[in-house]
N, C-alpha and C positions, 0 to 999 in steps of 0.2 A: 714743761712736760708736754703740752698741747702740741708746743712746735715740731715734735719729733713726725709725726703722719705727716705735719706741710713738707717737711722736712725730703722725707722719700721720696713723696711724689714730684715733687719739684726735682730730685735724682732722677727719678726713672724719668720723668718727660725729657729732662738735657739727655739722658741714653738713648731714647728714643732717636732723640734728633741728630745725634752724632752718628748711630748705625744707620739709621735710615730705617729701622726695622717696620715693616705693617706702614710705611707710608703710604702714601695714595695719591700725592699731587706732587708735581716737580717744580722750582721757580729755577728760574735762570736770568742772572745776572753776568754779565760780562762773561768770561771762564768758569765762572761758578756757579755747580748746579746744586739745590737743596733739597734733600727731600724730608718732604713735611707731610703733615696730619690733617685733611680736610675738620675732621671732627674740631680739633683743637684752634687753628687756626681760621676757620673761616666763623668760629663762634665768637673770636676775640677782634676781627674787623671786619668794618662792612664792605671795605673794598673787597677781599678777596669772599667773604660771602655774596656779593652780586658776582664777581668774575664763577664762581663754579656754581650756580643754584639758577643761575638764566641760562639762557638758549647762544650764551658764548661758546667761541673755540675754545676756550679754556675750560669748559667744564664737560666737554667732548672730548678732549686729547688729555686732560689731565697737566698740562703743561702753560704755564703763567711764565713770559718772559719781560722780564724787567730789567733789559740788558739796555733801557738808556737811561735808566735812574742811577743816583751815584750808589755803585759796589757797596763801601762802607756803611751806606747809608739802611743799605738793605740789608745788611747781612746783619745789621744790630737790629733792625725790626723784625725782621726772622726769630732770632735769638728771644727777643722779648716776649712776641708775641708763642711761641711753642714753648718757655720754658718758666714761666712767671707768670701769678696772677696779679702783678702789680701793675701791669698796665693793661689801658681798655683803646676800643678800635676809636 
């Protein structure tokens, strides 16, 4: 019965991340661009918590490009990282 609350919101955050809705930071990898949740995202690693909370281009333009990491690689730590709290940064 517990599991039903993890349940939604682990729903709404994958909607989030599918619409893009109230985003705030973009990554970019090869052709593909994400857009994602500072809130969520930069609480769950500390790379992209130093890229937007210091005095980078990235936390001025809003825009993190990870276009020479491998595609797959990122798109499943995107995924992880904005829709699961089973994994940590």
């Amino acid at each position: 019965m517990m599991d039903a609350p993890r349940n939604e919101l682990m729903s709404a955050l994958a909607t989030l991340l599918e619409a893009g809705k109230y985003s705030d930071l973009t990554i970019i990898c090869g052709e593909k661009r994400y857009a994602v949740h500072r809130a969520v995202i930069c609480s769950r690693s500390g790379f992209f918590d130093g890229a937007c909370s210091n005095r980078f281009r990235e936390a001025e333009t809003g825009v993190i490009d990870l276009s020479e990491d491998d595609e797959e690689a990122v798109e499943h730590m995107i995924k992880c990282k904005e829709q699961t709290s089973q994994y940590s940064a």
